[in-house]
C-alpha atoms as one frame of an Amber mdcrd trajectory, in Angstrom:
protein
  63.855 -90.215 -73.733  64.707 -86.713 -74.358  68.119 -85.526 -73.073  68.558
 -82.147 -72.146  71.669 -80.307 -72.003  72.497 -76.210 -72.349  72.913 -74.674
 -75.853  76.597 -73.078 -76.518  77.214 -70.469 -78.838  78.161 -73.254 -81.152
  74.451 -74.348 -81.463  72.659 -71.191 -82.469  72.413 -72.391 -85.962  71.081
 -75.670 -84.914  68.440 -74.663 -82.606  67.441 -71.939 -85.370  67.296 -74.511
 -88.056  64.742 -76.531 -85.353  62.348 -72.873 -84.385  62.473 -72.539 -88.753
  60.957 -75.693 -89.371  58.479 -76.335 -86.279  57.435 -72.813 -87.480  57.147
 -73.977 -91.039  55.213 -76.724 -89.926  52.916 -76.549 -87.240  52.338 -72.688
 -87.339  50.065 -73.619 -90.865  46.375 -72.461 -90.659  47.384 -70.265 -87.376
  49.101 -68.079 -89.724  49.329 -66.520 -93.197  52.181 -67.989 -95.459  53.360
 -64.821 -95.713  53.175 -64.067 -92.369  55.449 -67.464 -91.307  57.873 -66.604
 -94.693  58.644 -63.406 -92.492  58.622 -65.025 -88.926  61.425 -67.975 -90.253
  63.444 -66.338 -92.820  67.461 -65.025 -92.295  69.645 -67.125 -90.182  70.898
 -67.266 -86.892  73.386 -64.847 -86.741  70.737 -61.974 -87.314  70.231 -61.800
 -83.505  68.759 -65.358 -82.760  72.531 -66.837 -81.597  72.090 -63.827 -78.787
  70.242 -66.233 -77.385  72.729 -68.752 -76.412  73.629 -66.403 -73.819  70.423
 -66.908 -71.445  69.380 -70.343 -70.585  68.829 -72.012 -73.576  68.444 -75.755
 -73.950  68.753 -78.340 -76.153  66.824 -81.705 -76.464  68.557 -84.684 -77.874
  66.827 -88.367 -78.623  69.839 -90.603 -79.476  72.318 -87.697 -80.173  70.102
 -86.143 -82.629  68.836 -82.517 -81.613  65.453 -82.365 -81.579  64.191 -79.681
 -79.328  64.753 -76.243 -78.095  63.632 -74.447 -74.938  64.577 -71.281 -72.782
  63.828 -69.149 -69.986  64.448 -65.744 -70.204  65.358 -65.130 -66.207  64.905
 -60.937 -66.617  61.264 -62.018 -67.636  60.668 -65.068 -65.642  59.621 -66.311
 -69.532  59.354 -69.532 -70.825  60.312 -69.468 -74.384  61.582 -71.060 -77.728
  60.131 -74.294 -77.162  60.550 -75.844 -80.573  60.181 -79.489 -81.624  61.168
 -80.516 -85.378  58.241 -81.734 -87.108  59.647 -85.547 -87.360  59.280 -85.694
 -83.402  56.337 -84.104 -82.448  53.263 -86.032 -80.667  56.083 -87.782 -78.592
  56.354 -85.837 -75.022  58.906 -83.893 -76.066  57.669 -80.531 -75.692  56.318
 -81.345 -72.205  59.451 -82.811 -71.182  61.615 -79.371 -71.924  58.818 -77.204
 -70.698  58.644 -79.476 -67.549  62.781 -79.245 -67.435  61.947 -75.203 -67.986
  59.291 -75.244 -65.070  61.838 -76.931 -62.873  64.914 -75.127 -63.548  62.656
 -71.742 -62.545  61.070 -73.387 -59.312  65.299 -73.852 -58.795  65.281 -70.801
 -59.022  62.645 -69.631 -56.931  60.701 -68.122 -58.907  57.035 -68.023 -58.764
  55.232 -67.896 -62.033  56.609 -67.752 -65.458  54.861 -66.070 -68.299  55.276
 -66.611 -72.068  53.246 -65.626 -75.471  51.969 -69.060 -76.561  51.686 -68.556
 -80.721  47.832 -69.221 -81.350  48.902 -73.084 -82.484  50.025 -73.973 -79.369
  47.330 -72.049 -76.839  45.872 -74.967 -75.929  49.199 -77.306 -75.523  49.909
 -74.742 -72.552  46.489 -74.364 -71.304  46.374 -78.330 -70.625  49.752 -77.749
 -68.855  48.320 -75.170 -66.364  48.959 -72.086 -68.264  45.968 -69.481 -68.441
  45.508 -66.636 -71.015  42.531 -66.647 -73.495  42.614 -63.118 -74.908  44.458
 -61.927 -78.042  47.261 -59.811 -78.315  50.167 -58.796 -80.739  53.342 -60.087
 -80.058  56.447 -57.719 -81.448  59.513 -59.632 -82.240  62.811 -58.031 -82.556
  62.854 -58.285 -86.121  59.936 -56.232 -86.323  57.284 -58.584 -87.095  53.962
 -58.927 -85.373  52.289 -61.642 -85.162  48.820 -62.839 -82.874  49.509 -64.461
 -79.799  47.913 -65.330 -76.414  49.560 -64.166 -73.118  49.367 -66.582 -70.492
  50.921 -67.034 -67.068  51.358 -70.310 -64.767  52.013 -70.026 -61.102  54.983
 -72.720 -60.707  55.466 -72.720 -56.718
């Protein structure tokens, strides 16, 4: 069972280490090497710990991180849902974005949106999401990278 708790500043490096290698990982085949190289390199303290600061979550299975989530509340976006490579294919990425989903209808809001990486389309589009055209997503480090928009009504 995946435990869910928020991330402190204290676990920026932890829940970077998790995004690096589910990137590193799963992201093969949807990407160039180069292309995931770029996306993963640096460390957390080159702007990803700034992300502590919004709702970010991690998942534990038997005090062992394992999973990272968040929702970005001035975008009503799901993101950073991360699962390291040894614990994929076990629910854990539905239970955080399910923990996500909640925390927003909590919140009343009434959809969340997020740029599913072209890997994981079709894990969101079995969980309600829709979005099926292409677009470039623009991180903050300057990379682009494909993506598919999608959007799920969560009343």
């Amino acid at each position: 069972m995946l435990e869910i708790k928020r991330a402190t500043p204290n676990d920026a490096n932890t829940a970077f280490d998790i995004r690096r290698e589910a990137i590193r990982s799963q992201c093969i085949g949807a990407y160039t090497a180069e292309q995931m190289a770029l996306w993963t390199r640096g460390k957390a303290e080159d702007g990803y710990s700034a992300l502590m600061d919004k709702p970010f979550y991690l998942g534990w299975v038997n005090g062992e991180p394992v999973a990272t989530g968040m929702l970005d509340l001035a975008n009503n976006e799901v993101g950073a849902l991360f699962v390291l490579p040894a614990f994929t294919g076990r629910g854990y990425g539905k239970a955080m974005l399910d923990f996500l989903e909640d925390l927003a209808r909590e919140l009343e809001i009434q959809e969340v949106v997020l740029d599913a990486t072209l890997n994981a389309a079709s894990f969101y589009q079995q969980r309600g999401y829709v979005g099926s055209e292409q677009a470039i997503y623009h991180s903050p480090s300057g990379l682009q990278l494909a993506c598919i928009p999608m959007t799920k009504r969560i009343v």
